[in-house]
C-alpha positions as CSV (number, residue, x, y, z in Angstrom):
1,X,89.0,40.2,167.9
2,X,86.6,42.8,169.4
3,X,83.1,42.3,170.3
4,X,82.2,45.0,168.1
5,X,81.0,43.9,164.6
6,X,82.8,45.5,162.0
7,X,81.8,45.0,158.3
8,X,83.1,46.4,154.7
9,X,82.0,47.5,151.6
10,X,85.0,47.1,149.3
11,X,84.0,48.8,145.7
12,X,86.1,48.5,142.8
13,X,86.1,51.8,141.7
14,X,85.9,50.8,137.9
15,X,82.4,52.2,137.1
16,X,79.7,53.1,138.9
17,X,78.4,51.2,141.8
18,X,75.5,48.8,140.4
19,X,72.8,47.3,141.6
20,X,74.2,43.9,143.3
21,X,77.2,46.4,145.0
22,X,74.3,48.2,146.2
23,X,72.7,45.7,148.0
24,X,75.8,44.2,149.0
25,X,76.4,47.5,151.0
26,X,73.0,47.2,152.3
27,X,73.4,43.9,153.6
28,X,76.7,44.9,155.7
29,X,75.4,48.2,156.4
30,X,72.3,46.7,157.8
31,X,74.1,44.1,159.4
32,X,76.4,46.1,161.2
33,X,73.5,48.7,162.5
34,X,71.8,45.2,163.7
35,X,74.3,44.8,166.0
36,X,75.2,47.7,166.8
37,X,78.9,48.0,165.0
38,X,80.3,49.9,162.5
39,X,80.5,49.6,158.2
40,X,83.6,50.4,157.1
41,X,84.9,51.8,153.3
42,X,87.5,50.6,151.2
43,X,88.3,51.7,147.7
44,X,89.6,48.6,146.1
45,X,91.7,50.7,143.8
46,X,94.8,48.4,143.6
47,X,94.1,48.0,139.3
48,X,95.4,51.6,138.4
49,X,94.5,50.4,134.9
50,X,90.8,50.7,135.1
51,X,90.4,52.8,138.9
52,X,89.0,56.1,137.9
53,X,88.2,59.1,140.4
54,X,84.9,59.3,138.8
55,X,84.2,56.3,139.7
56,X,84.9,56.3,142.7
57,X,82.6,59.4,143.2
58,X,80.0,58.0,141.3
59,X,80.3,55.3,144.0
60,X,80.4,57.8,147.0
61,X,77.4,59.3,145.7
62,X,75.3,56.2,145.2
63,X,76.0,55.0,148.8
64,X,75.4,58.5,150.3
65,X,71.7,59.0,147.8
66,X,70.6,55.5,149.2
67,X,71.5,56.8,153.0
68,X,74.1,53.9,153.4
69,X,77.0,55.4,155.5
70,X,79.9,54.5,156.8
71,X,82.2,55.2,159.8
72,X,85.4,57.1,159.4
73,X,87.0,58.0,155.6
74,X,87.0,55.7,152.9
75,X,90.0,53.7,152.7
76,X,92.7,53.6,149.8
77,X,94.0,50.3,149.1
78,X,96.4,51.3,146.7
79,X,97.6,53.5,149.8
80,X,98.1,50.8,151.4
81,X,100.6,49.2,149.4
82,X,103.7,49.7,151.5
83,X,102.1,47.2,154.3
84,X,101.2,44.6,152.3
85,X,104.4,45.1,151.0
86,X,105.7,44.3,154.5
87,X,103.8,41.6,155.5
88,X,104.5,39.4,152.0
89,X,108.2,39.6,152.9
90,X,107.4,38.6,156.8
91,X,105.1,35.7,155.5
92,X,108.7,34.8,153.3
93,X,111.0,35.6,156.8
94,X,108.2,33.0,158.3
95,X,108.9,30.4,155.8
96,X,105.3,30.2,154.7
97,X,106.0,32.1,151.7
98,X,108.7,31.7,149.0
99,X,110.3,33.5,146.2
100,X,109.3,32.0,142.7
101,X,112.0,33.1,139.5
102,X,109.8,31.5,136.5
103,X,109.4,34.0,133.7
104,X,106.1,34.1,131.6
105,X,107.0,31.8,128.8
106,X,108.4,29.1,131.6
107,X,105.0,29.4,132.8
108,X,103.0,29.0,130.4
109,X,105.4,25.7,129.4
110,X,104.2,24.3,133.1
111,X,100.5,25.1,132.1
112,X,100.9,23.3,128.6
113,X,102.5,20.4,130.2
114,X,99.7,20.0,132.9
115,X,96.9,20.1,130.2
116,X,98.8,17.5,128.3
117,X,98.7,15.2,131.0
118,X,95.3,16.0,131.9
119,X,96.1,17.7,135.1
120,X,94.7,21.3,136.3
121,X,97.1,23.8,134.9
122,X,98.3,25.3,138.7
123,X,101.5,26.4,139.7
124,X,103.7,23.4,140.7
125,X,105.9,24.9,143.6
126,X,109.0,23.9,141.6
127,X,110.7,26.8,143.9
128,X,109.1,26.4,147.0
129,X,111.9,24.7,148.8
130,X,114.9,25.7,146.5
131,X,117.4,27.6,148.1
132,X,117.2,31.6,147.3
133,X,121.2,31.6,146.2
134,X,120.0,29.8,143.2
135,X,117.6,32.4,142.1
136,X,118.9,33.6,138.1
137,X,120.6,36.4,138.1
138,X,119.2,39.9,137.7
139,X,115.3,38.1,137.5
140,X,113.0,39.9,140.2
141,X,111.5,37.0,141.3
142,X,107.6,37.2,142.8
143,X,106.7,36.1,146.2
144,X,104.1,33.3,146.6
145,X,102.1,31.7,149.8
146,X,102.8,28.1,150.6
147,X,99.3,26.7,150.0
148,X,99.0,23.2,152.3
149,X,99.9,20.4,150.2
150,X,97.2,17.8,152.2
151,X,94.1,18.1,153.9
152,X,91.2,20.8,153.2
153,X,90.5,23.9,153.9
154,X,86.6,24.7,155.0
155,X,85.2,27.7,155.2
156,X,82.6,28.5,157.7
157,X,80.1,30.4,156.1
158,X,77.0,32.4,157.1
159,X,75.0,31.3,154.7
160,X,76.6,29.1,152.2
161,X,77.1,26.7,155.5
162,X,80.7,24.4,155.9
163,X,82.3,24.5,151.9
164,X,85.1,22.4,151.7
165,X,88.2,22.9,149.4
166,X,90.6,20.1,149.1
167,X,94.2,21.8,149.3
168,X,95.5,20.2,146.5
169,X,93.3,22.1,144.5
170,X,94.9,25.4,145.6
171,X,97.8,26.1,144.1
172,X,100.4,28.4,145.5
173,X,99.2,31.8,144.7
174,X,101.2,35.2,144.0
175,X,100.8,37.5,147.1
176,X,103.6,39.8,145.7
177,X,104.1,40.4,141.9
178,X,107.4,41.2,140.6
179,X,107.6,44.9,140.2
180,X,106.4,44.9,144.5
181,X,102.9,45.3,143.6
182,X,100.7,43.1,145.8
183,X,97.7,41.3,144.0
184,X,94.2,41.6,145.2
185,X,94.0,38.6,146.9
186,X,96.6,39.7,149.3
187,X,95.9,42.7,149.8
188,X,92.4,42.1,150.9
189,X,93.5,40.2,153.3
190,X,96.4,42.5,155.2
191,X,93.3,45.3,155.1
192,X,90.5,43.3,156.6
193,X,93.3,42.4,159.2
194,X,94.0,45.4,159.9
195,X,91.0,47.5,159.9
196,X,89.4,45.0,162.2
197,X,87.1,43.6,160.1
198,X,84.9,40.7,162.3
199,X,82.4,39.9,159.3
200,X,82.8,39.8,154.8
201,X,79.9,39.7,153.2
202,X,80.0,39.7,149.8
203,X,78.7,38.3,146.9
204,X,79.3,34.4,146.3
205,X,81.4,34.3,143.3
206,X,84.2,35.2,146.4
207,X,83.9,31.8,147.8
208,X,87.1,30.2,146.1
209,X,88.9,33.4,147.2
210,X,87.8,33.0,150.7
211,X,89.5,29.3,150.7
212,X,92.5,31.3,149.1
213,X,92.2,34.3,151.6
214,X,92.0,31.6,154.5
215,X,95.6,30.2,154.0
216,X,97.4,33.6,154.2
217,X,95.3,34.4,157.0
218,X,96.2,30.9,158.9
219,X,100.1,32.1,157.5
220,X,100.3,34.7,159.4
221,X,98.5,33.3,162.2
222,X,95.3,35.6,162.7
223,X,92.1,35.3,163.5
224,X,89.8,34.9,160.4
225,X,87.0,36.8,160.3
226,X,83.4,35.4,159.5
227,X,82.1,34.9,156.4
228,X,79.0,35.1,154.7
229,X,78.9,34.9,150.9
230,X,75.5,35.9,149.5
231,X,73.9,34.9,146.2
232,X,74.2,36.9,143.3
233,X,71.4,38.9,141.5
234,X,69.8,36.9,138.5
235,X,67.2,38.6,136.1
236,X,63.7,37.6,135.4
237,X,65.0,35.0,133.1
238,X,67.3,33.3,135.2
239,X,70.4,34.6,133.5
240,X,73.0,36.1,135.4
241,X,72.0,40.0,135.6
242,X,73.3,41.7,133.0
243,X,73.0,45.8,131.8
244,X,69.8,44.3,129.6
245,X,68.2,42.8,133.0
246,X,68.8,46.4,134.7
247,X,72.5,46.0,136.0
248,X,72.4,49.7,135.9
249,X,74.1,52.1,138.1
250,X,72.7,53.4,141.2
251,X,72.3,56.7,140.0
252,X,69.9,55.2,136.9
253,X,66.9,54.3,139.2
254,X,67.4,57.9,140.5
255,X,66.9,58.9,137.0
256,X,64.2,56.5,136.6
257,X,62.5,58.1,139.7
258,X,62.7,55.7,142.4
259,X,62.4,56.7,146.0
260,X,65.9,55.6,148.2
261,X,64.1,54.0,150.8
262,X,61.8,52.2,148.3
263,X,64.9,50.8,146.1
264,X,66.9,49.9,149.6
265,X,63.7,47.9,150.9
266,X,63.3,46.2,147.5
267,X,67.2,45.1,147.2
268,X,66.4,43.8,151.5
269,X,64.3,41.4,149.5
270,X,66.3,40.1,147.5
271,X,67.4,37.0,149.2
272,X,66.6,37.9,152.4
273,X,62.9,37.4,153.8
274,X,61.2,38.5,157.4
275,X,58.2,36.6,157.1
276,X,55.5,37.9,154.8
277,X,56.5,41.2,155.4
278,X,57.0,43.4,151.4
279,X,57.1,46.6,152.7
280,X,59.4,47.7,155.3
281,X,60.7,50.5,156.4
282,X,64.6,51.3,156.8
283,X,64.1,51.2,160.3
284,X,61.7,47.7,160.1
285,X,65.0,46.1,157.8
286,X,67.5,47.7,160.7
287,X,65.5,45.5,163.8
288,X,65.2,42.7,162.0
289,X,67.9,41.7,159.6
290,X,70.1,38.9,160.2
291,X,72.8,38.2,157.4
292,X,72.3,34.3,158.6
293,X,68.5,34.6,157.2
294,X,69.5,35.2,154.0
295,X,69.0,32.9,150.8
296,X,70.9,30.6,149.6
297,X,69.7,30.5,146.2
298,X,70.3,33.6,143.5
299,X,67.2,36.3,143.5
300,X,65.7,37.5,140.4
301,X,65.2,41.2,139.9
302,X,61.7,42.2,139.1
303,X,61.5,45.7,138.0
304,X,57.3,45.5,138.0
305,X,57.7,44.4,142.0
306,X,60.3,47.4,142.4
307,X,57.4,49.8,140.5
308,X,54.8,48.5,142.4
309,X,56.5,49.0,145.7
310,X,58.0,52.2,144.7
311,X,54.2,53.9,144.7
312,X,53.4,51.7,148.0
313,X,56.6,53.6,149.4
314,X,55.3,57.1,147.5
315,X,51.9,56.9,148.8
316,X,52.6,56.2,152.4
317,X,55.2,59.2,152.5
318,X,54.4,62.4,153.6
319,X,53.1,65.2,151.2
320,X,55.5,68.0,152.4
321,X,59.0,65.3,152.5
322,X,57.6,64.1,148.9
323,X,57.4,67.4,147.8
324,X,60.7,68.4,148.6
325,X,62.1,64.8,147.3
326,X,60.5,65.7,144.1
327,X,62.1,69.1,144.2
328,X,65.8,67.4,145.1
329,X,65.5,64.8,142.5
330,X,64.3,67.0,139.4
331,X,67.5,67.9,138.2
332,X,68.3,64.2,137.5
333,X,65.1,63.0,136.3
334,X,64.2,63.6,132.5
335,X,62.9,66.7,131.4
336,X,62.8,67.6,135.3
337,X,64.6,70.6,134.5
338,X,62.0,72.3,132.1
339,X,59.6,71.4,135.5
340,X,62.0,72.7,138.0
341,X,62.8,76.2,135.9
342,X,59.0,76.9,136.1
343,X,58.6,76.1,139.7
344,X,58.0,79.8,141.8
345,X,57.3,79.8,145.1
346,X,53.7,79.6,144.2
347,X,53.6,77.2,141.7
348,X,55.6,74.9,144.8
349,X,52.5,75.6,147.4
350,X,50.3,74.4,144.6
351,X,52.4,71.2,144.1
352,X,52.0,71.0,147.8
353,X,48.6,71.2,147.7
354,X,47.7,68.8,144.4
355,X,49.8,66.2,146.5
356,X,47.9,64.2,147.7
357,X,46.1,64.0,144.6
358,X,49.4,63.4,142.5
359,X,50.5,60.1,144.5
360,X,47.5,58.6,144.3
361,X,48.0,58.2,140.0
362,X,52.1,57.8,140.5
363,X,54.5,55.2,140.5
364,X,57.6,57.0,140.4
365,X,59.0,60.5,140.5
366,X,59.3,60.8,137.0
367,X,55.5,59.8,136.7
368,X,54.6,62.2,139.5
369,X,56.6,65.5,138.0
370,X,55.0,64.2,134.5
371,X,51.3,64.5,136.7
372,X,51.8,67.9,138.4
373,X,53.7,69.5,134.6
374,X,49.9,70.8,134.6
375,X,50.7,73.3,137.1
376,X,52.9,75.4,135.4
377,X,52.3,74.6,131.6
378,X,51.8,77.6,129.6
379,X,48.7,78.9,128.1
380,X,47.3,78.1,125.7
381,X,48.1,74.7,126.6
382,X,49.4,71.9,124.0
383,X,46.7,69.0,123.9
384,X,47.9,65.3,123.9
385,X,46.4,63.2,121.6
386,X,43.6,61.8,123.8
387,X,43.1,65.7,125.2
388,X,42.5,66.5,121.7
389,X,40.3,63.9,120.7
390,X,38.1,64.4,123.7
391,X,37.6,68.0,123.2
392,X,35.7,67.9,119.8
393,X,32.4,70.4,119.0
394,X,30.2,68.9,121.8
395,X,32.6,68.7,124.6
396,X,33.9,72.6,124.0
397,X,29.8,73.5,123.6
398,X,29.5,71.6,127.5
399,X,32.7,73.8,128.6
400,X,30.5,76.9,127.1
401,X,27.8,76.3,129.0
402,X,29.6,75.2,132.3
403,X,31.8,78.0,132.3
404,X,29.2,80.9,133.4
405,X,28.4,78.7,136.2
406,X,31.6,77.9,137.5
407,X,32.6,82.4,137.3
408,X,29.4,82.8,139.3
409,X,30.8,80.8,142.2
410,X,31.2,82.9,145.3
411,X,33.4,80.6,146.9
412,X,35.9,78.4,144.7
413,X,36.8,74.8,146.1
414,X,36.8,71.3,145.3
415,X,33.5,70.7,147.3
416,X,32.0,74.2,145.4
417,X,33.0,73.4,142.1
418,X,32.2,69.2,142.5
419,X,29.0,70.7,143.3
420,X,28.4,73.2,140.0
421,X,29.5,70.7,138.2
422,X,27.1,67.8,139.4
423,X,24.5,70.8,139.3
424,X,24.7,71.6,135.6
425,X,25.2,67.3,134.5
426,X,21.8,66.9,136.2
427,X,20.4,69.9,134.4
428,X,21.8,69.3,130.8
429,X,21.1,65.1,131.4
430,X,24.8,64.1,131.0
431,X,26.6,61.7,133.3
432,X,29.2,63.1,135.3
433,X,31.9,61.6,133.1
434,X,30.9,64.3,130.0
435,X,31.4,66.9,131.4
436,X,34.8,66.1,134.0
437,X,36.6,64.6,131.5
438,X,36.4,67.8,128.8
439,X,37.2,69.7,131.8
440,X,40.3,67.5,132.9
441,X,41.2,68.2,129.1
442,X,41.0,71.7,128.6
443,X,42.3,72.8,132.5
444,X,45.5,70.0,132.2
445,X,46.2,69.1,128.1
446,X,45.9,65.3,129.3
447,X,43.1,62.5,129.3
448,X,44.6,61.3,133.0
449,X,45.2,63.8,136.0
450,X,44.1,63.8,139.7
451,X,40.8,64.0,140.9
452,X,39.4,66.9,138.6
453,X,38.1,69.0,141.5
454,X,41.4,69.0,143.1
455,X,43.1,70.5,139.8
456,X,40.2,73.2,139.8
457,X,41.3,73.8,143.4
458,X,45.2,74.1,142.6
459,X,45.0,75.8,140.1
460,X,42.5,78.2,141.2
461,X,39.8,80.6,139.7
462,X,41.2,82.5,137.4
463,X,43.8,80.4,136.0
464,X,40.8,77.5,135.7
465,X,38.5,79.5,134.4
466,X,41.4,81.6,131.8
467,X,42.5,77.4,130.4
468,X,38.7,77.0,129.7
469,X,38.0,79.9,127.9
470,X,41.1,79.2,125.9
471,X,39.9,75.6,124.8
472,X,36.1,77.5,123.6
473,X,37.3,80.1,121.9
């Protein structure tokens, strides 16, 4: 085995790649840039029943949005199925593997008759050391391992520690079925094999597999690579996650407006700790992740903690890389399209410029691109409720008066028009809030906005000044 680490992300491509695949590629992609080594890719496409090629460019797409990639192509398994093939008939030509003629109904019989006698129903290796001539004639028979009959097999994990299986619990598996198809299990192993894979890390409801995997690795007498098999994603409640806890695809917090680095940090977190640390950056995670730090216990998946980091993430960023993430991510977010149709080359220097403004109120993308829709609304805008109800006879009679002074302004800025404004509330013997928040009204259509000086600045004299009049006349 090579010095080199080499990890995998193996993705069923059967949907789209969820959130506990997602942070399983993060753990071996981080793992393997710890180090130094390389991530590999392996479609697990071996079930031709439910593999889709959407899926597995949903899957492609989700890694590559987050930033997770991976050396050289993506692997086919099903590809591959000539070598596993090869080596099931080897492990036979080895003796440590064994035709098996049973047809479906015989065993089903052998399951019956184990439950009746209150025994696991397994396999019970009734042609493990008959002689091939007497297989039935005609009856493609499958090929199965020879599990070891005594003992235990342990597997050496990462983070679970030493688990022990006794071998009479594992039964002796199918590694080839009868049409020459290998199974999963199998397979997986023949690929990590021989794609050099030094470390699996993968989610923990693998670890009877990995006793399973052991013996046909130990068959064929190779090195087994390292294991580390990492808790699974509970929600809030405790349950398993599930599509009601947020088990959503990758490409749903995109949707939902969630920054890459902001998801990838908050999925580092779950079951895996660097002191106090919350918010990290992808290159922080990179320096100091080591898979055997991570939890042994399940996580639970908090989408308030993802929000809240998301806009720790959103507010440290800078305004010019937010502004084109914004731009990149609108066609996927809702309604981002009416936003991005509107959007000139003007109308993006102004988002520029209210940037700093926007982040301060946002949480997400979609909350952001729902903040700066003010920028390009059309006249006369449509109020929101709040809007409306704040702009009643004596807050349009304020506007009146304000107006005037705000057109006489030589220079127009946030300090100049914070200034008129102040000005005229001294005069008229209103607090400050009277007479921003009609303004916020009347320039945005919303009760919420950034700083009301800022919009004034964005949006610019005549455009200001062209909303007011609207909302007095």
């Amino acid at each position: 085995m090579s010095d080199q680490v080499v990890t995998r992300f193996a993705p069923s491509p059967t949907g789209f790649l969820h959130i506990g695949g997602a942070r399983t590629a993060l753990f071996n992609w981080l793992y393997a840039r710890h180090t130094g080594g390389k991530m590999l890719l392996r479609i697990e496409d071996t079930d031709r029943e439910r593999s889709t090629d959407a899926a597995t460019a949903a899957i492609l797409d989700g890694l590559t949005w987050l930033g997770l990639t991976w050396d050289g192509d993506a692997i086919s398994q099903f590809g591959r199925a000539a070598r596993h093939r090869e080596v099931a008939e080897e492990l036979v030509r080895l003796g440590k593997a064994y035709y098996a003629y049973e047809t479906p109904a015989e065993l089903d019989a052998m399951r019956e008759k184990a439950r009746a006698e209150g025994r696991p129903p397994r396999y019970n290796g009734q042609w493990r050391d008959r002689d091939p001539s007497e297989a039935p004639e005609g009856v493609p028979g499958v090929i199965r391992i020879k599990a070891p009959l005594e003992g235990e097999t342990v597997v050496h994990d990462l983070v679970q520690g030493d688990v022990r299986f006794p071998n009479k619990d594992l039964d002796d598996l199918i590694i080839l079925r009868s049409d020459g198809v290998p199974t999963y299990m199998h397979a997986v192993v023949v690929d990590d094999h021989d794609m050099g894979v030094t470390h699996i890390i993968r989610g923990d409801d693998h670890l009877t597999n990995a006793a399973r995997q052991t013996v046909i690795y130990q068959a064929m007498g190779w090195d087994v690579p390292k294991m580390a098999h990492i808790p699974l994603i509970h929600g809030a409640d405790g349950a398993k996650l599930s599509k009601r806890h947020g088990a959503l695809g990758v490409e749903a917090y995109r949707a939902m407006g969630y920054l890459p680095e902001a998801l990838l940090n908050y999925l580092a977190r779950l079951g895996w700790s660097h002191g106090d640390d919350e918010v990290m950056s992808v290159e922080d995670m990179i320096s100091w992740f080591d898979i055997a730090d991570v939890n042994k216990g399940a996580a639970r998946f908090d989408f308030a903690k993802l929000e809240a980091l998301n806009g720790v993430h959103m507010r440290a960023m800078d305004d010019g890389r937010l502004t084109g993430l914004l731009l990149e991510t609108l066609p996927h977010l809702p309604y981002g399209e009416a936003l991005a149709d509107k959007l000139t080359d003007k109308a993006k220097a102004q988002l520029l410029q209210a940037m700093p403004g926007l982040k301060e109120r946002a949480k997400t993308l979609v909350e952001l691109a729902d903040n700066a829709y003010f920028i390009v609304a059309d006249r006369p805008l449509v109020l929101d409720e709040k809007a409306a109800a704040i702009l009643d006879g004596d807050a349009k009679g304020v506007l009146k008066a304000l107006q005037p002074m705000l057109g006489a302004l030589p220079e127009w800025t946030a300090e100049t028009t914070e200034a008129a404004v102040r000005a005229y509330a001294e005069q008229a013997g209103l607090k400050l809030g009277k007479v921003a928040q009609p303004l916020r009204a009347a320039l945005t259509g919303r009760s919420t906005s950034p700083g009301v000086f800022d919009v004034l600045a964005v949006l610019g004299r005549e455009e200001s000044l062209d909303r007011i009049n609207d909302q007095i006349d």
